[in-house]
Backbone as a ProteinNet text record, in pm:
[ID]
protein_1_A
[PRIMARY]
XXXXXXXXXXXXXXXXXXXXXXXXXXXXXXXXXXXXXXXXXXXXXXXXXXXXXXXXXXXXXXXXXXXXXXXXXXXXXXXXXXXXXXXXXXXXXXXXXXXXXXXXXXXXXXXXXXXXXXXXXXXXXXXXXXXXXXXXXXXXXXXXXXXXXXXXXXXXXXXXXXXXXXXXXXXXXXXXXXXXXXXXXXXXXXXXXXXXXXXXXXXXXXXXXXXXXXXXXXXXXXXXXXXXXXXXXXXXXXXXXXXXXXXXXXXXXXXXXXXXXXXXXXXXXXXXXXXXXX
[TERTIARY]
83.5	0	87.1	42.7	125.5	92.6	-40.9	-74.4	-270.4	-269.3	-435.6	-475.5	-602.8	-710.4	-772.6	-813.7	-872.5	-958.4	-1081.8	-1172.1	-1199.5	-1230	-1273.8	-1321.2	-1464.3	-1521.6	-1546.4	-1385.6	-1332.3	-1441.7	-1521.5	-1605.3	-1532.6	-1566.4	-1519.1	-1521	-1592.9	-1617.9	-1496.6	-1489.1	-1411.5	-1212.8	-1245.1	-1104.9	-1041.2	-1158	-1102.6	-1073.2	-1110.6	-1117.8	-960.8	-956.5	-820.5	-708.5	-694.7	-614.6	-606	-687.4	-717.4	-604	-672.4	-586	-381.9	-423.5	-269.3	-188.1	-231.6	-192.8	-185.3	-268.2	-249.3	-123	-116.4	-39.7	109.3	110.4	266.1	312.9	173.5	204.8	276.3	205.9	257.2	328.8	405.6	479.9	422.8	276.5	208.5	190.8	173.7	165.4	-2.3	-64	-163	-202.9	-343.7	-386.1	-510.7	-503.5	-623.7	-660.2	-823.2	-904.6	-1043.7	-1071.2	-1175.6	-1288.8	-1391.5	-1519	-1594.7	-1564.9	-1648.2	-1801.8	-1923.3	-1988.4	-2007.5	-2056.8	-2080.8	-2193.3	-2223.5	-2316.7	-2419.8	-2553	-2615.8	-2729.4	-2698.4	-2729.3	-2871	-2934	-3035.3	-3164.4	-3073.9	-3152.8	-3009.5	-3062.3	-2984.1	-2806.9	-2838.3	-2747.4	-2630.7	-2483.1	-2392.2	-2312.2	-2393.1	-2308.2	-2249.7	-2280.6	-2239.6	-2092.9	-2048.5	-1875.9	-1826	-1907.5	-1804.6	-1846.8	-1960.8	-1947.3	-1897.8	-1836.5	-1764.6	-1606.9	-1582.9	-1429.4	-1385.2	-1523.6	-1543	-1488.6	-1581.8	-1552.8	-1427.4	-1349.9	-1229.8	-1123.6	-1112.6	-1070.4	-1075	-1191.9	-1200.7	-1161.4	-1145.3	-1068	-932.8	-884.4	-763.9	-712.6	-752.2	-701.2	-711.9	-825.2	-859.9	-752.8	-773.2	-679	-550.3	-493	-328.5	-347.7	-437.6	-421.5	-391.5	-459.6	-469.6	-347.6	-290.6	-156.6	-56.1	-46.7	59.5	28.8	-46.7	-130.4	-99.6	-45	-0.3	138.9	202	357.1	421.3	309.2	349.2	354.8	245.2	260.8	326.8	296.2	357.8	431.4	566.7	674.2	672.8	682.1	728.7	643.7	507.9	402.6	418.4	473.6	421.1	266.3	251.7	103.4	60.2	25.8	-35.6	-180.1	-221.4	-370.5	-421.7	-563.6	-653.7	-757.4	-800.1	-969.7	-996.8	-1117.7	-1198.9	-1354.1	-1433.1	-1554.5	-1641.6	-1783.4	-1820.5	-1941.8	-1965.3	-2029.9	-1934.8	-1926.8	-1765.4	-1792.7	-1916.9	-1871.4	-1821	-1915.5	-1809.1	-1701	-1657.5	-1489.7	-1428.5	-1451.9	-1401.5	-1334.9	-1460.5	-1476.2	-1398.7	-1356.3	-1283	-1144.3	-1153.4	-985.9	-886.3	-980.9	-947.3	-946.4	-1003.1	-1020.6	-843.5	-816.7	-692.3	-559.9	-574.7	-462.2	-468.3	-336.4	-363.1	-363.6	-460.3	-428.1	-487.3	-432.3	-488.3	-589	-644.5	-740.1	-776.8	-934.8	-1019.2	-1009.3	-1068.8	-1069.9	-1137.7	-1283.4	-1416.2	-1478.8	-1535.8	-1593.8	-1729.9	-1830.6	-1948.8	-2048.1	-2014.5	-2098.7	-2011	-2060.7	-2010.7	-2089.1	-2024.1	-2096	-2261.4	-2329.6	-2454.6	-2533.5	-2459.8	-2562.8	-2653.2	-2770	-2883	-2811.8	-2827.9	-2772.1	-2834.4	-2946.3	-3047.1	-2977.7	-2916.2	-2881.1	-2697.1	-2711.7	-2613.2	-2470.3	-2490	-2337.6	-2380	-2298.9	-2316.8	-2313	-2419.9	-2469.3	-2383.6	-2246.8	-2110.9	-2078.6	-2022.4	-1971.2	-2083.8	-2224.8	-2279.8	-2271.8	-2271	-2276.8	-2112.7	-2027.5	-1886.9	-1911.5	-1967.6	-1963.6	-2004.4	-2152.6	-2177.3	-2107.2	-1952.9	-1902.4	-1753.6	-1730.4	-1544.5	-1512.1	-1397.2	-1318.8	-1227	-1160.1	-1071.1	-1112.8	-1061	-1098	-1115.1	-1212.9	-1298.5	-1280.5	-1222.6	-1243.1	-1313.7	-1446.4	-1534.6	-1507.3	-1474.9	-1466.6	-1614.3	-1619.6	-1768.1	-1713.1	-1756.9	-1757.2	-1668.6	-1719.7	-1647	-1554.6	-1532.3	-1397.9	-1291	-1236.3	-1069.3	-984	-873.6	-756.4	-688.4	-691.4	-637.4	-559.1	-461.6	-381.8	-437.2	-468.3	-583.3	-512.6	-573.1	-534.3	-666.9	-760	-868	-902.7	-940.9	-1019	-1138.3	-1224.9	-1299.5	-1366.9	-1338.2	-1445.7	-1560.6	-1622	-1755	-1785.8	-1777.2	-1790.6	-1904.1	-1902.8	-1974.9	-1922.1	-1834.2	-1717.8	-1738.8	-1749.4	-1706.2	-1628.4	-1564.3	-1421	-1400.9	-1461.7	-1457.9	-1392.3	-1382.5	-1371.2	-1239.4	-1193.6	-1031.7	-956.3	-951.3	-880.6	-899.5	-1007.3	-1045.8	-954	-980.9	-873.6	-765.6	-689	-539	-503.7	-584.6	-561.1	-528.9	-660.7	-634	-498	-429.1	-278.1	-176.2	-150.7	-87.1	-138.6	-238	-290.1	-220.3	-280.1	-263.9	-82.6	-3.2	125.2	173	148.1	164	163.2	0.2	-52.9	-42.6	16.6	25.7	-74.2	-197.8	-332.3	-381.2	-532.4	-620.9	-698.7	-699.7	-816.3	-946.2	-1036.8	-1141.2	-1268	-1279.6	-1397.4	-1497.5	-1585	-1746.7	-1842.2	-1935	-2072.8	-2183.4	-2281	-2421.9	-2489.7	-2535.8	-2651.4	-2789.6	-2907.5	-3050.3	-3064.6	-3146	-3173.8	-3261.4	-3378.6	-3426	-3403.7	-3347	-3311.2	-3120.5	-3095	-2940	-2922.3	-2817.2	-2806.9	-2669.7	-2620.5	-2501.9	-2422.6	-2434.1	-2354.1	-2308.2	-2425.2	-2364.3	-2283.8	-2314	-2224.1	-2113	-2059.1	-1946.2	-1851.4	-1897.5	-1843.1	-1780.3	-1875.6	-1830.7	-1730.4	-1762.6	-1596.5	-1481.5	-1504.6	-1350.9	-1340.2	-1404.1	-1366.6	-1346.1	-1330.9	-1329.5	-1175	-1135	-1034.7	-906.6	-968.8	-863.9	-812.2	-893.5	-854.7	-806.1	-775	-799.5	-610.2	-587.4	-454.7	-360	-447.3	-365.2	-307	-430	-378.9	-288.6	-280.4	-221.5	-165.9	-20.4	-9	22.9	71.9	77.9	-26	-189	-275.6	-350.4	-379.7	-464.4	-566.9	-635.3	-801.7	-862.5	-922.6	-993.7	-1134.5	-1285.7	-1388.5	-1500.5	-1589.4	-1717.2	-1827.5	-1945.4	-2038.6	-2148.5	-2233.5	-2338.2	-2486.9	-2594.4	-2730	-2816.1	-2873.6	-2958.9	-3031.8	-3150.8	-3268.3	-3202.2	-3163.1	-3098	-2956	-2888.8	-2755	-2691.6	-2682.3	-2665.2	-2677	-2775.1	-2784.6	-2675	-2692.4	-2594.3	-2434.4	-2416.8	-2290.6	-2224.6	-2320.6	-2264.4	-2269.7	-2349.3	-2394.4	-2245	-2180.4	-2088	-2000.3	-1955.8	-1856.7	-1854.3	-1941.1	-1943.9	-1918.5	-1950	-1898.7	-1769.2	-1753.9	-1588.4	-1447.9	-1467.6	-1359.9	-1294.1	-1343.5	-1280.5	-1220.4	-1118.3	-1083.4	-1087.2	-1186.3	-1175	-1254.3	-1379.9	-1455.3	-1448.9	-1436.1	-1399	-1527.9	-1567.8	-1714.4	-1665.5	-1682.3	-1659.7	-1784.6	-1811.5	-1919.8	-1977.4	-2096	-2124.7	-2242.8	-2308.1	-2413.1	-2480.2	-2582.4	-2627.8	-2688.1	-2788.5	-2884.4	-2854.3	-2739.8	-2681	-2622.1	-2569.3	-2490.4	-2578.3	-2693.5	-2827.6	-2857.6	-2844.7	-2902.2	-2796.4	-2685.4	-2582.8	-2533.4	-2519.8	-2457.6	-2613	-2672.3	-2802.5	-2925.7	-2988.5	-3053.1	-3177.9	-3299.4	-3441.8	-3487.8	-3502.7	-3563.6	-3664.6	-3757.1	-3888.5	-3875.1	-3735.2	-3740	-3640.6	-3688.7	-3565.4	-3469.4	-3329.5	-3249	-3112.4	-3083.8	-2936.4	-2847.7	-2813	-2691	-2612.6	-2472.3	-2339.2	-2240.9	-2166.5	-2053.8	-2026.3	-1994.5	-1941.7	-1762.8	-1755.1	-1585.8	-1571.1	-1435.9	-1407.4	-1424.4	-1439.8	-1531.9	-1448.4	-1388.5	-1326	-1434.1	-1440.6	-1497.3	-1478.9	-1463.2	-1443.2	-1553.4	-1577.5	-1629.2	-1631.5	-1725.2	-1717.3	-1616.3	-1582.4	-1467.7	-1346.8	-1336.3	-1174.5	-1089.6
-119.3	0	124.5	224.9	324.4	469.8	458.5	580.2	545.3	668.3	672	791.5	827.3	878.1	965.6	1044.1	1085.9	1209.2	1186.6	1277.9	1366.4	1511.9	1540.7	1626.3	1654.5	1792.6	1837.8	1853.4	1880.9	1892.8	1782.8	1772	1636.6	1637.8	1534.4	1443.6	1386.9	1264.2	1235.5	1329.1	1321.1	1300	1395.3	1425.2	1298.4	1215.3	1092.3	1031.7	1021.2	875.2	930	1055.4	1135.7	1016.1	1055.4	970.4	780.9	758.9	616.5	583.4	682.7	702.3	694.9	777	817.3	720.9	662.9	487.6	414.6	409.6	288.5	319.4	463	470.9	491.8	518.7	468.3	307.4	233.3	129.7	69.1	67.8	64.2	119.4	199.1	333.7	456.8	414.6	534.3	660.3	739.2	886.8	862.5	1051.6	1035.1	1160.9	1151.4	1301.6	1292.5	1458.5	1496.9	1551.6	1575.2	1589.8	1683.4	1768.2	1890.5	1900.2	1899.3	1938.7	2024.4	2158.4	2274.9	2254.8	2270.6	2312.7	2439.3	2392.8	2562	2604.8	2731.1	2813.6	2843.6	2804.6	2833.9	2994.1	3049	3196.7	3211.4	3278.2	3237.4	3380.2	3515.3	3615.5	3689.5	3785.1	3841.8	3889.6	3931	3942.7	3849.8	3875.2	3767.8	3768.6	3690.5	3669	3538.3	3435	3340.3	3312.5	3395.8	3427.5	3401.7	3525.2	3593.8	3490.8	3425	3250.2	3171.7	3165	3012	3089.1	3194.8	3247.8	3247.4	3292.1	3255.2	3104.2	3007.2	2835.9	2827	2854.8	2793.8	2885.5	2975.3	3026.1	2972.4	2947.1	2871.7	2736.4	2676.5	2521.6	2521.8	2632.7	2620.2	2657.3	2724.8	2759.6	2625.2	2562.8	2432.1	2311.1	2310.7	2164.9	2207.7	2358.9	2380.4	2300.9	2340.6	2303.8	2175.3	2099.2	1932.7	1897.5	1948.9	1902.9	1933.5	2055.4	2094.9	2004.8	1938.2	1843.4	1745.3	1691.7	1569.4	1539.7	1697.3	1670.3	1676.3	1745.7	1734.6	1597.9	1537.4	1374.6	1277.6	1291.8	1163.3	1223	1264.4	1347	1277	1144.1	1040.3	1039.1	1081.2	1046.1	1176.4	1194.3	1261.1	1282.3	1424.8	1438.9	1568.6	1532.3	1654.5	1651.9	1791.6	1782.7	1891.2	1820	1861.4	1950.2	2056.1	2150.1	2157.5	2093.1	2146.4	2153	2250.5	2260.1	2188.9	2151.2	2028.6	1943.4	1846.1	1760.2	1648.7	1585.9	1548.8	1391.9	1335.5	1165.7	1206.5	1270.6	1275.4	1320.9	1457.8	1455.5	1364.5	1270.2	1145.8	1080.7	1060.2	951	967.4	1089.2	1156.1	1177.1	1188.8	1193.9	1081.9	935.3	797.9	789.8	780.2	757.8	805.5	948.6	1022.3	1018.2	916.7	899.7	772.6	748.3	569.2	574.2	498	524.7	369	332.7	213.4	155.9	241.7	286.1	419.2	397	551.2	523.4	637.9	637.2	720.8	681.9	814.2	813.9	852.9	836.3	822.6	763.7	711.7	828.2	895.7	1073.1	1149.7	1245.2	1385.2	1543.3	1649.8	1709.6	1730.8	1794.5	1793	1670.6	1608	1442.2	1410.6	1351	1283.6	1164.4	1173.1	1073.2	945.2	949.7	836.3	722.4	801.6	713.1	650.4	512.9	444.9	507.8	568.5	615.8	725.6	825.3	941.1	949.1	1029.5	1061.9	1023.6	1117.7	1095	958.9	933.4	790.3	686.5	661.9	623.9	618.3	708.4	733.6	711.7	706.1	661.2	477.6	427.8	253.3	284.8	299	257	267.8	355.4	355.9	327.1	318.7	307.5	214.3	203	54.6	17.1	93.3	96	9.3	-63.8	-106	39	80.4	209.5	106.6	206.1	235.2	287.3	262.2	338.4	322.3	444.6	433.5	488.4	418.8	474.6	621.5	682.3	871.5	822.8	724.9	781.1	657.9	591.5	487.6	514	519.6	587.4	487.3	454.8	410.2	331.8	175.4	34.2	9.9	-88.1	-153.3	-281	-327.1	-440.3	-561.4	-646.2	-752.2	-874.6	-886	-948.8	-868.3	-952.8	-896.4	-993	-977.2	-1086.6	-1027.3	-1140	-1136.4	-1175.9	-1121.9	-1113.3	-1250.4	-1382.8	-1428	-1519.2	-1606.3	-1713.1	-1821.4	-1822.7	-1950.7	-1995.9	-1852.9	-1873.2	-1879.2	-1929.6	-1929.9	-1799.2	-1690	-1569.5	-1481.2	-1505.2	-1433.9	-1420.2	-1510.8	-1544.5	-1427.4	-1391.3	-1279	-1118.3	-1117.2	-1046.8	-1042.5	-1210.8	-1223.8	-1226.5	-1234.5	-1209.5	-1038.2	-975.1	-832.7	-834.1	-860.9	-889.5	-925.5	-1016.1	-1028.7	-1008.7	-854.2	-767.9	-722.5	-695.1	-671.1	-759.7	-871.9	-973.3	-972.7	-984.6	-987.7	-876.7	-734.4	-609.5	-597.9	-631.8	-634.1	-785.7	-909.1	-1004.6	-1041.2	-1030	-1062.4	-1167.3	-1174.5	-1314	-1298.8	-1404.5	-1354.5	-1457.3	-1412.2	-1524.5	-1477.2	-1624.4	-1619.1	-1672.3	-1555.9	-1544	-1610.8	-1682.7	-1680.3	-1680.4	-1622.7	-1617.8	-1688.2	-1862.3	-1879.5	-1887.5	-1898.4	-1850.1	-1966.3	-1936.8	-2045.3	-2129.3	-2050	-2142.2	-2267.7	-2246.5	-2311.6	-2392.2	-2404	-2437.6	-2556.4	-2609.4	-2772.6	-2788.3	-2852.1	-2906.8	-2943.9	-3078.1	-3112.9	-3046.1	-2979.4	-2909.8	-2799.3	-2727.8	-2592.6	-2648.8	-2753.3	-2817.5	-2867.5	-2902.3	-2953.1	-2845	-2690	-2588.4	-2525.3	-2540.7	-2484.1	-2548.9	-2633.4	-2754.6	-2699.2	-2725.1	-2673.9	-2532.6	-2473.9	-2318.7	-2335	-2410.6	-2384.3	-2430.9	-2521.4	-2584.2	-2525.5	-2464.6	-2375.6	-2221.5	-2220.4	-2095.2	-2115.1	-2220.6	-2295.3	-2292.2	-2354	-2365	-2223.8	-2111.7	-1984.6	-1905	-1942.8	-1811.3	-1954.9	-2056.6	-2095	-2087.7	-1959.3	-1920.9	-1887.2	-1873.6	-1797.9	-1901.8	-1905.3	-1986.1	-1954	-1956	-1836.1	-1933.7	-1885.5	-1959.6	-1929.5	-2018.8	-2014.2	-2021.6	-1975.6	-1929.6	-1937.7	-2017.4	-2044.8	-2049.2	-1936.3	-1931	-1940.4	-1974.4	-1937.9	-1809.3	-1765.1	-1630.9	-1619.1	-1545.9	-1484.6	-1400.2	-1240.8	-1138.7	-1144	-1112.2	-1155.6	-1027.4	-909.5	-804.1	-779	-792.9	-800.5	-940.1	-1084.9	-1153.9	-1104.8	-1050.8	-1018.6	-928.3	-788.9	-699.4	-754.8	-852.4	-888.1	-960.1	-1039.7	-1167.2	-1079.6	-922.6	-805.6	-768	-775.9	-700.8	-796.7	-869	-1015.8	-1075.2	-1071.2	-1176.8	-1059.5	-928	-819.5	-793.4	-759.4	-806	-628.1	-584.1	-489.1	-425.4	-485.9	-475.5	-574.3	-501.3	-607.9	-598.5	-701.8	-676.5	-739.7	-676.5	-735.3	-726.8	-853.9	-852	-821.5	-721.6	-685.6	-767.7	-830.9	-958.6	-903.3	-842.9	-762.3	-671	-568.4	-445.1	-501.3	-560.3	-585.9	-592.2	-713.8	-715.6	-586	-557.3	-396.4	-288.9	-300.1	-186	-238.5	-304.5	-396	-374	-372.8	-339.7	-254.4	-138	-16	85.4	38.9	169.8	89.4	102.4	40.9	131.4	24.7	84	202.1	304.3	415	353.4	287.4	247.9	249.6	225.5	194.6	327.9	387.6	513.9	389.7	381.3	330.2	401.6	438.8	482.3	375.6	352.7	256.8	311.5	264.9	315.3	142.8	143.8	-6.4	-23.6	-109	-100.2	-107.8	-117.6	-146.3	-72.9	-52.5	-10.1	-86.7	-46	-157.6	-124.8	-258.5	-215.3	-303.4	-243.8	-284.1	-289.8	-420.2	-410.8	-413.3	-381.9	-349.9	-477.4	-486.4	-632.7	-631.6	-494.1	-516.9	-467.4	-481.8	-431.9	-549.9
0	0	0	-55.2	-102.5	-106	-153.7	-138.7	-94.6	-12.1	72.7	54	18.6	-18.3	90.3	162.7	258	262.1	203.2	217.8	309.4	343	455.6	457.5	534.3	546.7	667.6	743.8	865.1	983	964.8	1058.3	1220.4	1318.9	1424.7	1360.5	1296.2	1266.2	1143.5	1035.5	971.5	1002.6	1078.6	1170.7	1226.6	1291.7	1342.2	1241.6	1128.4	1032.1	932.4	968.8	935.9	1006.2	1133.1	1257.7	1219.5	1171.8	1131.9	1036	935.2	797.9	823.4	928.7	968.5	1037	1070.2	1201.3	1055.7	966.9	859	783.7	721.4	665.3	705.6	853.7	940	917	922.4	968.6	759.5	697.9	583.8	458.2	524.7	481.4	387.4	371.2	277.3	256.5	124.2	128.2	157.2	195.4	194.4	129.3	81.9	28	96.3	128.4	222.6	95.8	34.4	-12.1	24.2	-4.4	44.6	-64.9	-114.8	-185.8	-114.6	-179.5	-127.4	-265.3	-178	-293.1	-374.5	-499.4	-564.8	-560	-494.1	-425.3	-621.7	-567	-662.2	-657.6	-774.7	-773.4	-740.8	-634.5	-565	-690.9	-684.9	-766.1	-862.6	-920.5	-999.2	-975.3	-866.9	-706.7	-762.7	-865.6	-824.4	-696	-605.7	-494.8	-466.1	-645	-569.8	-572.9	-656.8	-644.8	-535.8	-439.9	-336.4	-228	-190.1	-139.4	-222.9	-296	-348.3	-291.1	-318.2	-274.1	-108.3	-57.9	95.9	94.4	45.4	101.6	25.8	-40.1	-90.1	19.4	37.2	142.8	276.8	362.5	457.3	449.9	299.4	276.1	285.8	199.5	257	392.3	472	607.1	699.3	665	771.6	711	603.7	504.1	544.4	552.5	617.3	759.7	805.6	1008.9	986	904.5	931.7	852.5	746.8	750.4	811.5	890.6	997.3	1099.2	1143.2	1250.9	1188.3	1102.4	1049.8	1073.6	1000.7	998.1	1138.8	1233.1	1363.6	1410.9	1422.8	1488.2	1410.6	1256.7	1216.3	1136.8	1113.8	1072.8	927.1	936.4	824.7	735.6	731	633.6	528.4	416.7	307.4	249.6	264.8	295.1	189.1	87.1	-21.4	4.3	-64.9	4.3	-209.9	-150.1	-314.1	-280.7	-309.8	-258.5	-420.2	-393.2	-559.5	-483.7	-632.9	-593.9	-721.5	-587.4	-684.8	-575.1	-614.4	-611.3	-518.4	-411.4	-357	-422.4	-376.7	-474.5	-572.9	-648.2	-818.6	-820	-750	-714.1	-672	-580.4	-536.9	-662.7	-698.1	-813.1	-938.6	-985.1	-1049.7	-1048	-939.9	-832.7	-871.8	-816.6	-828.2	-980.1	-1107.3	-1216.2	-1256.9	-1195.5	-1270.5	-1144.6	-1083.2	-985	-922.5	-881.1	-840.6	-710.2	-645.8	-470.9	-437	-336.9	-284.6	-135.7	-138.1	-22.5	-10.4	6.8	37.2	198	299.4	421	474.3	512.9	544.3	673.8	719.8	823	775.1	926.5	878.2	863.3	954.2	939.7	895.3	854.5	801.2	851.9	880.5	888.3	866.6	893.5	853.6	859.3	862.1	814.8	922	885.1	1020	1065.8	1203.5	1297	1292.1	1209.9	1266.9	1120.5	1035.3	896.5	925.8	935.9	934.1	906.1	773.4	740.8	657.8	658.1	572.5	443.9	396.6	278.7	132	197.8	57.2	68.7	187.9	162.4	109.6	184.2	60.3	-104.7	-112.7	-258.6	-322.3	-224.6	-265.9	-285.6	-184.9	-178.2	-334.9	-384.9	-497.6	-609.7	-629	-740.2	-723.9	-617.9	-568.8	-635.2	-703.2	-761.1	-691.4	-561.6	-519.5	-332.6	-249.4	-113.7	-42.3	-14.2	71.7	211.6	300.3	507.8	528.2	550.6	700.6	837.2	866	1033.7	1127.5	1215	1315.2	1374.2	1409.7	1416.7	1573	1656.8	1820.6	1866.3	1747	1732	1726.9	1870.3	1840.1	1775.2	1735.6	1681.1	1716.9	1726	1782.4	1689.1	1705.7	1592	1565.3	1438.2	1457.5	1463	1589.4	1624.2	1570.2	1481.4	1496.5	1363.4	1227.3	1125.4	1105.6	1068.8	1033.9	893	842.9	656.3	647.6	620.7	612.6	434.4	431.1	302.6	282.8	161.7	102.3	117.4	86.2	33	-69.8	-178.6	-305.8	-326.2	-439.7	-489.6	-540.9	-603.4	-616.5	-550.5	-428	-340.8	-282	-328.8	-264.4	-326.7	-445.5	-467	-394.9	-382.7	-250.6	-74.5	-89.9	44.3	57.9	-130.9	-98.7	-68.5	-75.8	-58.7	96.2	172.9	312	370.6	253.9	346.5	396.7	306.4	367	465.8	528.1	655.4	767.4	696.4	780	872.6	729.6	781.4	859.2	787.4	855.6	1022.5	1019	1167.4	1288.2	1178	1278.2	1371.1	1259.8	1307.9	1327.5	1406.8	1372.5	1253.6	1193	1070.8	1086.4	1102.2	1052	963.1	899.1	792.6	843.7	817.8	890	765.3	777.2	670.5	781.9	778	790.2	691.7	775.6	694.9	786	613.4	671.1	784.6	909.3	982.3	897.7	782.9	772.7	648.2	591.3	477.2	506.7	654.4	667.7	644.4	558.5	601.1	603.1	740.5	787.3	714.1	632.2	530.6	421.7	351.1	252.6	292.4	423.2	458.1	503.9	522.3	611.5	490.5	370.5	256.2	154.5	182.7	79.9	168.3	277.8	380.5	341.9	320.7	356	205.9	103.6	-47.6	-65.6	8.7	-25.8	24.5	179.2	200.3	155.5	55.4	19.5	-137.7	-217.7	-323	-179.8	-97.9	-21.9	12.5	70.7	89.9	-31.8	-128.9	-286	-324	-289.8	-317.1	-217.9	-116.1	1.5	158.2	102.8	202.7	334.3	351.3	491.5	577.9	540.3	578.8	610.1	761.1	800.7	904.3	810.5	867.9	975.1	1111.3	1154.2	1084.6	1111.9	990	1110.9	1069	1155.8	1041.8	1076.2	1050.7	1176.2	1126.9	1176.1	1159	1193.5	1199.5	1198.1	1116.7	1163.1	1067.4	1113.7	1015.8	962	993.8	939	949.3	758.1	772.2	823	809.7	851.2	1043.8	1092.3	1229.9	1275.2	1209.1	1262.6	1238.3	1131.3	1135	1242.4	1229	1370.9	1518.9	1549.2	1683.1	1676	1575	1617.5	1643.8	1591.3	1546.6	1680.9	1752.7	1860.2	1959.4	1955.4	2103	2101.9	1936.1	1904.5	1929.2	1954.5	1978.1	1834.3	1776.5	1586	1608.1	1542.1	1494.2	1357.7	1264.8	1154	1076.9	1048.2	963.8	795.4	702	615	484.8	399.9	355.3	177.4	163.9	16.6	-89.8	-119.3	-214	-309.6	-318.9	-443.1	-463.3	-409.6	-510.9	-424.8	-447.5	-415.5	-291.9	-267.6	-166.9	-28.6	-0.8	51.2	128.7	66.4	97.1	162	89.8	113	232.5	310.3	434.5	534.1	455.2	580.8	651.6	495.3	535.5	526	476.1	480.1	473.6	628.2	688.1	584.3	621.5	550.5	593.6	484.9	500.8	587.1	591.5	686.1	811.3	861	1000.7	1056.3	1162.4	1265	1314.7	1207.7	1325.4	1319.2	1463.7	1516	1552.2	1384.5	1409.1	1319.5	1405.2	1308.4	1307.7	1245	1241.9	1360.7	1443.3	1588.6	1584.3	1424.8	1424.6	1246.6	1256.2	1120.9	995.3	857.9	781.9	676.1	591.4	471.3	377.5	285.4	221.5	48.4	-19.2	-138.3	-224.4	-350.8	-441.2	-531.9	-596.4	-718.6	-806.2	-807.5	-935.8	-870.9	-784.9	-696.6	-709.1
[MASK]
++++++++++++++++++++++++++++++++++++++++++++++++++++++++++++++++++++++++++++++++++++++++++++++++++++++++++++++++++++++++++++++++++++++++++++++++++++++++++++++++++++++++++++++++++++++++++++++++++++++++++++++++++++++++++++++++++++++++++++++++++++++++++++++++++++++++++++++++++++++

């Protein structure tokens, strides 16, 4: 890993997932770029004032984006740290960013300024999961900064997926972790044999690919795969949950709970998460 991505709209929440950013990229010698999306003020009457607010927010971007890199070079001396302010739309700046530069991890927090508390993860980063090609970090807003001893993968035991988990291994070695592979199946449709047979076959194309890596494996029971996953996240001490993307639904269940229901939930642990085509 080499270079990291770091959005921010110098909100707390952001700030921390800053600090996150900054522990990872010590730990794996990475540059990082801090990243700013001011929006562009739309002309309300004849009045051009939306100049002199767009010159305001690029002004106030740069004064805050200096603090946080003098606040960088202060604690972590070693990290090479360039920083980007454009105005815009910030997924699509994101998204744009990544298209015309190579980086190997995004790093966001789950709120952002402004955002409703009652919605899982904030607005941008939403809208970042759906197009990132690159492994995206969510951090929870009041999660301070562990060195992760405990990841757990969130999988199928497809064979698909393994290339997914060789990414994980630099983690793995870096941090001198536990790793284990999680599946959630439905209670009601489970059957023993067959889930006991696609384990042993997953691990053994899993071995063929990555022989040093020897995952412990967790199979569980549950109605909701999303609720079983965080409940196990939260009892097993995991530092790092890791969810391999295989299609939309899934995802919509995890990270952005149903408009239908008020729920105040955030990740209980930091979430990397890959993309289908990462």
């Amino acid at each position: 890993m080499k270079h990291i991505l770091v959005p921010t709209d110098f909100s707390t929440c952001a700030s921390n997932a800053l600090e996150h950013a900054c522990n990872i990229a010590q730990h794996f010698g990475a540059n990082i770029t801090l990243m700013h999306v001011y929006p562009i003020p739309v002309a309300a009457s004849d009045v051009p004032t939306e100049l002199i607010i767009a010159n305001q927010f690029k002004e106030e971007a740069d004064v805050n984006i200096a603090k946080l890199k003098t606040r960088i070079n202060q604690s972590h001396p070693e990290i090479h740290v360039q920083t980007v302010i454009n105005a815009g739309d910030a997924p699509t700046e994101i998204d744009f960013y990544l298209k015309e530069n190579t980086c190997d991890l995004v790093v966001m927090g789950t709120t952002g300024a402004g955002g409703f508390k009652r919605i899982a993860i904030g607005t941008t980063t939403a809208k970042v999961i759906n197009h990132i090609q690159i492994p995206l970090m969510v951090i929870p807003e009041n999660r301070p900064y562990s060195d992760i001893r405990h990841i757990v993968v969130s999988t199928s035991f497809e064979r698909n997926e393994i290339n997914h988990i060789k990414h994980i291994y630099e983690w793995y070695k870096e941090f001198n972790c536990k790793i284990t592979l999680l599946r959630v199946d439905d209670i009601t449709t489970y059957q023993d044999d067959k889930s006991s047979s696609q384990v042993t076959e997953f691990l053994k194309h899993l071995k063929d690919a990555m022989h040093h890596l020897e995952p412990d494996t967790v199979v569980i029971k549950g109605v909701d795969v999303s609720s079983s996953i965080i409940e196990y996240t939260k009892s097993a001490q995991v530092d790092l949950l890791v969810t391999v993307h295989q299609h939309r639904g899934f995802f919509s269940k995890l990270i952005f709970p149903s408009i239908t229901k008020e729920i105040a939930f955030h990740p209980p642990v930091p979430m990397l998460i890959f993309n289908r085509h990462n």
